[in-house]
C-alpha positions as CSV (number, residue, x, y, z in Angstrom):
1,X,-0.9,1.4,22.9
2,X,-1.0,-0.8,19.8
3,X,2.8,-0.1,19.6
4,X,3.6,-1.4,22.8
5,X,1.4,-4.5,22.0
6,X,3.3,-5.0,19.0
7,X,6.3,-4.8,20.3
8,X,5.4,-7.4,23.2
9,X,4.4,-9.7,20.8
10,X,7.7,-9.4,18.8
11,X,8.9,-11.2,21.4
12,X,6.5,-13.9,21.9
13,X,6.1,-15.2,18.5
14,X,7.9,-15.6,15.6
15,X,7.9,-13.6,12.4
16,X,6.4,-16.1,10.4
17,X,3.2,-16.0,13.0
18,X,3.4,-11.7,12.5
19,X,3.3,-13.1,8.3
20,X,0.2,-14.7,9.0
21,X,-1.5,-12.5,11.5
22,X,-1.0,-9.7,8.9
23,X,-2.4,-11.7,5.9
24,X,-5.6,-12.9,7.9
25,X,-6.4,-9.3,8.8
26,X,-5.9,-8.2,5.5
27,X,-8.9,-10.9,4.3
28,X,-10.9,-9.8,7.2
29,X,-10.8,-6.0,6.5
30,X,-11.1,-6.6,2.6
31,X,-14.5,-8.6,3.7
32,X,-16.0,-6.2,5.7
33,X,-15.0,-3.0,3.0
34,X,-16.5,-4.9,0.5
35,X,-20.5,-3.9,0.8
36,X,-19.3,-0.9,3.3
37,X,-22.4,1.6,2.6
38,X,-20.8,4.2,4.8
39,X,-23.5,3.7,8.5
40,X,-21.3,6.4,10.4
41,X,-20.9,8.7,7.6
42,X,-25.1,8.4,7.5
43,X,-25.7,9.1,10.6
44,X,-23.5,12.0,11.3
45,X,-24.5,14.0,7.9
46,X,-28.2,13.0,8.1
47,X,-31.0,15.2,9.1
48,X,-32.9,12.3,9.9
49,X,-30.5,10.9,12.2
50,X,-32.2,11.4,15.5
51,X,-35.3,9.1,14.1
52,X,-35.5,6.0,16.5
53,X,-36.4,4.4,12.8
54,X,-33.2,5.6,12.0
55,X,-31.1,4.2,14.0
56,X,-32.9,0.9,13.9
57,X,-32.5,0.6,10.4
58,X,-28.9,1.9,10.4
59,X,-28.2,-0.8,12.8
60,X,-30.5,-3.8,10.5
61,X,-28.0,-3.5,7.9
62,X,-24.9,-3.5,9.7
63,X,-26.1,-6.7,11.1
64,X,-27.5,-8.8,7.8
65,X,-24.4,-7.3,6.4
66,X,-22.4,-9.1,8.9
67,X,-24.1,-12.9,8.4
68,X,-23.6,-12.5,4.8
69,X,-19.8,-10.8,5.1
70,X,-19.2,-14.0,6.8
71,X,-20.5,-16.4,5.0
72,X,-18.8,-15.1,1.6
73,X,-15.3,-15.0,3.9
74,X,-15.9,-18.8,5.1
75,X,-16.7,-20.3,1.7
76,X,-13.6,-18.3,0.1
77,X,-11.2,-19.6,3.0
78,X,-10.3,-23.1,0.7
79,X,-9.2,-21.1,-2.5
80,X,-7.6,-17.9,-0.4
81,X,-5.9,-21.5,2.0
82,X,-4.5,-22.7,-1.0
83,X,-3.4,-19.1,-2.6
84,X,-1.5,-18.3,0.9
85,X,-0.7,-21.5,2.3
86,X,-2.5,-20.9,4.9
87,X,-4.9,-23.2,7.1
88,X,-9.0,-22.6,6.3
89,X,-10.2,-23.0,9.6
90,X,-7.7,-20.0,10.4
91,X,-9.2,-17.5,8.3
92,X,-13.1,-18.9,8.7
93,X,-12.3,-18.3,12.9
94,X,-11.3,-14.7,11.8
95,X,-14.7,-14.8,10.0
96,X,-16.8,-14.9,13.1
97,X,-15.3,-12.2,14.4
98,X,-17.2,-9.9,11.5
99,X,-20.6,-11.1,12.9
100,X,-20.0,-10.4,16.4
101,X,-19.0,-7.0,15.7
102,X,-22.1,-6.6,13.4
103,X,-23.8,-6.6,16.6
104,X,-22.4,-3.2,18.1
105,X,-24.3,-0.5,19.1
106,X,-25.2,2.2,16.9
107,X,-24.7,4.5,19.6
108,X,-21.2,5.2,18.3
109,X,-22.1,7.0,15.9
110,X,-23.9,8.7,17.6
111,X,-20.9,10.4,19.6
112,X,-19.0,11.3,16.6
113,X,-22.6,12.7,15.3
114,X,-22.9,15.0,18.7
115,X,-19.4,15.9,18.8
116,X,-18.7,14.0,21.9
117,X,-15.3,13.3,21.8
118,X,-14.2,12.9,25.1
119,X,-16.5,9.9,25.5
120,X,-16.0,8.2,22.1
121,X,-12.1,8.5,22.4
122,X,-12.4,6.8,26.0
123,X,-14.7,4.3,24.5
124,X,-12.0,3.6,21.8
125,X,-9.2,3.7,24.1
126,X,-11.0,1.2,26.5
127,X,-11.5,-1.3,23.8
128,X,-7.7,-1.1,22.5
129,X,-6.6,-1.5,25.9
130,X,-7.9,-4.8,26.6
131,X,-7.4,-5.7,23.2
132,X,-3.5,-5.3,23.5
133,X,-4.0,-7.2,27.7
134,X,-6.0,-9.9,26.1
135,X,-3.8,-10.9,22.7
136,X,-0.2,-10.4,24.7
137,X,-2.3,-12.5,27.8
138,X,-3.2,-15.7,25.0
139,X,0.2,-15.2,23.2
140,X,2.0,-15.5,26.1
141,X,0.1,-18.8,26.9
142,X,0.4,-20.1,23.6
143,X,2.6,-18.2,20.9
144,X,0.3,-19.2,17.6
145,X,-1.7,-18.0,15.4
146,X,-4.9,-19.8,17.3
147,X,-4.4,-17.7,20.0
148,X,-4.2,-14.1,18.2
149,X,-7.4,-15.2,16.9
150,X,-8.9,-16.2,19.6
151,X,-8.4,-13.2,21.4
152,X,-9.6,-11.4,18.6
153,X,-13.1,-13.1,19.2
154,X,-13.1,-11.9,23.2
155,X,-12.2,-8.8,22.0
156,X,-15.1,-7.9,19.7
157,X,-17.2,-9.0,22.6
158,X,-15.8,-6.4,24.9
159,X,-16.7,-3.6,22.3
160,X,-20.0,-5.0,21.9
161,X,-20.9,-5.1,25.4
162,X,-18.7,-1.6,26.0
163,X,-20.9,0.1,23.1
164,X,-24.5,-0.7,25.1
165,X,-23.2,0.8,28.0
166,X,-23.0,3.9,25.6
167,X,-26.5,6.9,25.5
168,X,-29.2,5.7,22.5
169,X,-27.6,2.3,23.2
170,X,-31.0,0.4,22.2
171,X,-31.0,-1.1,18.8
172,X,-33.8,-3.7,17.7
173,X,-34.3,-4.7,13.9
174,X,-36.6,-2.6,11.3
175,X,-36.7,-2.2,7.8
176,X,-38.2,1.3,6.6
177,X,-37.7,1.7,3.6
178,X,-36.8,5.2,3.0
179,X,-34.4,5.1,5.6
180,X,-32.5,2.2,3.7
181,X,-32.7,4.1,0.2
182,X,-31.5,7.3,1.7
183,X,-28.4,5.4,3.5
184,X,-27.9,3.5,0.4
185,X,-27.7,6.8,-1.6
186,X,-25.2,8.0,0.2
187,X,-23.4,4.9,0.5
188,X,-23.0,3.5,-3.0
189,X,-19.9,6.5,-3.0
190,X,-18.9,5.3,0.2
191,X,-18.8,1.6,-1.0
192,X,-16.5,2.5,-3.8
193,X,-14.3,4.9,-1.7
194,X,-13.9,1.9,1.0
195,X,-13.3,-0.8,-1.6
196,X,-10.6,1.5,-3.4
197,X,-9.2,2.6,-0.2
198,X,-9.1,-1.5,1.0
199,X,-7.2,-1.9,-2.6
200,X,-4.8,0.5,-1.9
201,X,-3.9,0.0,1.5
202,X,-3.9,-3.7,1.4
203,X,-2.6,-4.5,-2.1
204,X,1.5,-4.1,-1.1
205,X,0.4,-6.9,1.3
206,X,-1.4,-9.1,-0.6
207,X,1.3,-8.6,-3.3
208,X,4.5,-9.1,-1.1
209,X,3.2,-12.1,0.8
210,X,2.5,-13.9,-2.6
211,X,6.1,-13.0,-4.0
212,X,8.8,-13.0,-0.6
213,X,9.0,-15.4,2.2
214,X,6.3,-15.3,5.1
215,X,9.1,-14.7,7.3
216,X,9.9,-11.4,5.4
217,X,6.5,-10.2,5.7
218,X,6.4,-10.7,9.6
219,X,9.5,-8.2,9.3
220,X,7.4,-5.8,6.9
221,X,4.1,-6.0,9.0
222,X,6.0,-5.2,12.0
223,X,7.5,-1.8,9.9
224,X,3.8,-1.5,7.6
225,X,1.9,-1.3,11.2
226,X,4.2,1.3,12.9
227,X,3.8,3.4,9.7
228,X,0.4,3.2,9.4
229,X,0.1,4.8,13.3
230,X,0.6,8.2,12.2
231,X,-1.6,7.7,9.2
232,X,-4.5,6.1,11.1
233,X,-4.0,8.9,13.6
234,X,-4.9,11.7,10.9
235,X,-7.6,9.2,9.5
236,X,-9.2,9.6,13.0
237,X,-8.5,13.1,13.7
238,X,-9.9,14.0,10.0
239,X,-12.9,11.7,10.8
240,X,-13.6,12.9,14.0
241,X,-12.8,16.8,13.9
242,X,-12.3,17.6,10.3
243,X,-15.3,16.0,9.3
244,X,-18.0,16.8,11.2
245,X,-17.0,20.2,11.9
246,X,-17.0,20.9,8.2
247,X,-21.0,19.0,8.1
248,X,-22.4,21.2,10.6
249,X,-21.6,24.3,8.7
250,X,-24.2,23.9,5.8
251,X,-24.4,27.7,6.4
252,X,-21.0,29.3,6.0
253,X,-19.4,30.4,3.2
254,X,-16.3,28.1,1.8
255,X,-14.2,31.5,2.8
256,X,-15.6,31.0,6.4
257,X,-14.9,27.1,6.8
258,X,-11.2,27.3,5.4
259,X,-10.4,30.0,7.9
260,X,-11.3,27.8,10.2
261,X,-9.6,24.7,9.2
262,X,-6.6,26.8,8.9
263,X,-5.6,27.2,12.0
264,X,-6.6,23.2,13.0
265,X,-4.5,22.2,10.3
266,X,-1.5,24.3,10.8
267,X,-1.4,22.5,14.2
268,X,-1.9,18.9,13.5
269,X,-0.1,19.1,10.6
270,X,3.1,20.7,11.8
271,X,3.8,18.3,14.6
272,X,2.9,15.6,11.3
273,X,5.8,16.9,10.1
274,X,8.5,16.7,12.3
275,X,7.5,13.2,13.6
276,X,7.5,12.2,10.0
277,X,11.2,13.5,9.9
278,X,12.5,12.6,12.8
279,X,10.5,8.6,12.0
280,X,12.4,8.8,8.4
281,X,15.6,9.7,9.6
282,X,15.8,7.5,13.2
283,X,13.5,4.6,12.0
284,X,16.4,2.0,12.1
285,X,17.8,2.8,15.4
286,X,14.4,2.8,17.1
287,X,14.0,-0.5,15.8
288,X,17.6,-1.6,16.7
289,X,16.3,-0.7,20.5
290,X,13.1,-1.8,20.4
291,X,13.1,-5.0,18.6
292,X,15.4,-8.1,18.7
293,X,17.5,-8.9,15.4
294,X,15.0,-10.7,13.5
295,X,13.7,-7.7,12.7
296,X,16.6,-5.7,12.1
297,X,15.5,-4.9,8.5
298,X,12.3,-3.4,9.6
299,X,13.9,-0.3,10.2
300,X,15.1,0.9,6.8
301,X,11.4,-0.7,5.9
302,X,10.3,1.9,8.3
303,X,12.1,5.0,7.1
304,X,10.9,4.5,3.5
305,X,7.4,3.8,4.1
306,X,7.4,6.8,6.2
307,X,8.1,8.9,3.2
308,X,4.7,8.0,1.5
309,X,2.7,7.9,5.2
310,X,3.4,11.6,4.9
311,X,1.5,11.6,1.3
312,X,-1.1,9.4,3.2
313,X,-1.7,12.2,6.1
314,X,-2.5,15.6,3.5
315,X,-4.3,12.8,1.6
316,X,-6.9,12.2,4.3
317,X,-7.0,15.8,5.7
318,X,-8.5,16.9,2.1
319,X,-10.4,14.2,1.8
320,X,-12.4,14.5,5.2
321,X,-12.9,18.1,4.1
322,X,-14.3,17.3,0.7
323,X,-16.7,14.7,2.8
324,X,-18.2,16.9,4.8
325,X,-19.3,19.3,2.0
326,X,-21.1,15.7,0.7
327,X,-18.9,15.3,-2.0
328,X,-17.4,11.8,-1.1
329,X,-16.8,11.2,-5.2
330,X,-13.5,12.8,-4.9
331,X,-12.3,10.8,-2.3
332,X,-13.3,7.5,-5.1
333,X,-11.7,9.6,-7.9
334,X,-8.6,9.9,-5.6
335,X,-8.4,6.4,-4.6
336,X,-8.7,5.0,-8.2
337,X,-5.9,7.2,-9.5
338,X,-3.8,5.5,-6.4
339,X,-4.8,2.4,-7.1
340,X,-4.2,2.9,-10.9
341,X,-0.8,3.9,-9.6
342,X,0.5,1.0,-6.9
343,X,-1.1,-1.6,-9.6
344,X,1.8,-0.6,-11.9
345,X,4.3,1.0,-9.6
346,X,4.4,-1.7,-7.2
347,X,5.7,-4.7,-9.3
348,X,7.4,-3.1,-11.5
349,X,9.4,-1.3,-8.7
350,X,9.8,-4.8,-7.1
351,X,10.9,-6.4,-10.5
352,X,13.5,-3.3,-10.8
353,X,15.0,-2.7,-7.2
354,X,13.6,-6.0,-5.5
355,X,11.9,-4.9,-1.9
356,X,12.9,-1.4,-1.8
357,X,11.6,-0.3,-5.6
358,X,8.0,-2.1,-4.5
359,X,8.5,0.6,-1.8
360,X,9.3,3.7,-3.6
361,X,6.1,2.7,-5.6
362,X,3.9,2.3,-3.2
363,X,5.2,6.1,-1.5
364,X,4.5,7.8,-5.3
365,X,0.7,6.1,-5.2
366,X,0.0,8.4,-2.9
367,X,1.7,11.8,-4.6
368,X,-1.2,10.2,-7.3
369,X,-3.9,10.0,-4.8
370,X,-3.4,13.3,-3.9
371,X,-3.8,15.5,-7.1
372,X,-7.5,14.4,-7.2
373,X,-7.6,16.1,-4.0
374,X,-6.0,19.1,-5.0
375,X,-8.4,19.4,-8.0
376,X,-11.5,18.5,-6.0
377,X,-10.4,21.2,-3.3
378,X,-9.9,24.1,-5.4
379,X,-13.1,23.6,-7.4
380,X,-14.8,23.3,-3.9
381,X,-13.0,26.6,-2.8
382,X,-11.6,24.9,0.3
383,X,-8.1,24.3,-1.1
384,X,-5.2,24.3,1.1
385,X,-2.5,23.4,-1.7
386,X,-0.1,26.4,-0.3
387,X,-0.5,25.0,3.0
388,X,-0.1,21.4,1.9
389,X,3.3,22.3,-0.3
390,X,4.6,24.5,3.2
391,X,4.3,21.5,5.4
392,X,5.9,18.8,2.8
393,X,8.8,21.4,2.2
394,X,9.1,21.1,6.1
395,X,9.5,17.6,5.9
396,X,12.2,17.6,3.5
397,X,14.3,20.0,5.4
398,X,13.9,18.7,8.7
399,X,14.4,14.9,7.2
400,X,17.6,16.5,5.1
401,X,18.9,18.2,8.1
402,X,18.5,15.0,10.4
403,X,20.0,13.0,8.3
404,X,22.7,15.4,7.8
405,X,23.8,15.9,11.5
406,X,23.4,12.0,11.8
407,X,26.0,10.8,9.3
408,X,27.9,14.0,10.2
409,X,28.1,12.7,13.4
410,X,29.5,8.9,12.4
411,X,26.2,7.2,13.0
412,X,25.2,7.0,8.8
413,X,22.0,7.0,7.8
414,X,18.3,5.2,8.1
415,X,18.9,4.4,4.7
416,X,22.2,3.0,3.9
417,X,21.7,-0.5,4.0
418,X,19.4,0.1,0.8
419,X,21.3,3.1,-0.6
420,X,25.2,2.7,0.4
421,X,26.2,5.9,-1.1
422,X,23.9,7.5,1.9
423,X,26.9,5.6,4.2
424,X,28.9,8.1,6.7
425,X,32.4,7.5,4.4
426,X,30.2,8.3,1.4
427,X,28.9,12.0,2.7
């Protein structure tokens, strides 16, 4: 659904408006990860989740958190206007989006806590369906940035509404303090996971739209957004499934939970893999279809981000398994080695190969982020490293073989407008 909106939108506004759209999101997200203490993680591991108190207290700090999230994002609009070139007022509206949202129901939570997933994905896909109706509906009446912001606003009031229609939908403010200190516990690892994981998911972005034409970045959000989709998919598969299922088994034995991830991941992961390969080797036709040629170069953006999305999917699967055992410090040790990584791969790949080395950096941060993984997995006795080297070898040859029949075929590759010896006279 958020692919069809985007491509709608590609034809309503201009890359340079994508450019924008992209950078404001970025500030918005970066804001909120900031003092993330990890609410949903709390209430599906905690024993004491089922307290009224609880809940109320779990919802008091997602709410202060939003007034002050807010006010820190509106009083750094001037410097970030002037870094960007972008108007204040832009990126203060996006602001007030974070305290509307602080208002949501706990009750969310809640779902994921009781394993309802039938009801939380509706819930989710409700909400991204009138978001996509309500941004192309104000784009299409006025094709600026004012209006994707604007609809951004109706649409955190939808959710809000949407999430008190939900069971244990009351919330009223209450400060008990041992409530606070236990979620606080737990979330000063999930603050640092969510700040390193907002670093290294947003830092190509901040990078890039400081260093190549706004223009150009409308073209790389369009190609960053469509690769994230498979990513964010095993995010929420690993947050919804992977996670919780591992949480409720405080009894079994580590021997007991891997055979029972095995199986789970062999399927997600498999069809993972040959979406990957058939994204990396097809990316730039898609796009040919799809889009209009202003963004033509997305597509060989697309088939090398894919490359590290792939890195990005194992990545997440381990670390939701390492979360549920409560040890979210590998998922921060994992996330500091990537960042560590894209800080010096990124520019220097830039500075080498222009667009396509930042690339090829940012797709060996997450080989980086991974090994913390491995290490954290096997010293947990839930390691999947086999099973994780099986599927990536799967990738490879299905990507290889693709790629193979394509320029065997006279069609070249994905990648030949970055590589030219990849071209269909060159194999």
């Amino acid at each position: 659904m958020r692919f069809i909106s985007n491509v709608v939108l590609s034809r309503l506004i201009t890359p340079e408006i994508f450019g924008i759209a992209m950078v404001l999101s970025t500030f918005r997200s970066g804001i909120e990860l900031l003092t993330d203490v990890g609410l949903a993680q709390n209430v599906v591991r905690s024993r004491n989740a089922d307290d009224r108190s609880f809940q109320n207290a779990a919802w008091t700090l997602q709410f202060v958190r939003s007034l002050f999230l807010c006010a820190i994002l509106c009083v750094a609009a001037y410097p970030l206007a002037n870094l960007y070139e972008i108007q204040a007022t832009a990126i203060q509206l996006s602001a007030v989006t974070i305290i509307i949202l602080g208002l949501t129901s706990t009750s969310i939570f809640y779902l994921q806590r009781n394993l309802q997933f039938a009801r939380m994905n509706l819930f989710e896909l409700s909400c991204d369906f009138v978001t996509a109706m309500l941004i192309i509906f104000f784009a299409y009446m006025s094709p600026t940035i004012w209006s994707i912001l604007i609809s951004g606003l109706f649409a955190a009031f939808f959710r809000v509404g949407l999430s008190y229609l939900l069971p244990r939908a009351r919330n009223w403010l209450e400060w008990n303090r041992g409530y606070v200190r236990e979620i606080f516990s737990f979330g000063k690892w999930m603050f640092l996971s969510s700040l390193l994981s907002f670093l290294c998911m947003n830092f190509d972005k901040l990078y890039l739209a400081k260093t190549i034409p706004l223009a150009t970045v409308g073209v790389y959000a369009i190609a960053r957004t469509i690769a994230d989709l498979p990513a964010f998919l095993a995010g929420r598969l690993g947050y919804s499934l992977i996670f919780p299922m591992v949480s409720a088994k405080h009894a079994a034995t580590r021997s007991e939970i891997r055979t029972d991830l095995l199986a789970l991941r062999t399927k997600l992961l498999t069809l993972a893999a040959f979406g990957v390969a058939f994204g990396i080797a097809f990316s730039d036709v898609a796009v040919w279809i799809i889009y209009d040629p202003r963004y033509a170069d997305a597509g060989w953006i697309l088939s090398m981000l894919l490359v590290g999305t792939w890195g990005a999917i194992i990545s997440r699967f381990s670390e939701y398994t390492l979360l549920g055992l409560s040890k979210p410090v590998y998922g921060v040790v994992a996330n500091s080695f990537k960042l560590v990584g894209i800080l010096l791969l990124l520019p220097l790949g830039y500075q080498w190969l222009g667009l396509p080395g930042a690339l090829i950096g940012l797709a060996a941060g997450e080989v980086i982020r991974y090994l913390p993984l491995a290490v954290g997995a096997v010293r947990e006795k839930t390691s999947f490293l086999w099973h994780d080297l099986l599927m990536t070898l799967i990738v490879i040859a299905a990507t290889a073989g693709l790629m193979w029949g394509r320029a065997a075929a006279g069609y070249g590759t994905s990648l030949e407008a970055v590589f030219p010896l990849l071209s269909t006279g060159a194999v």
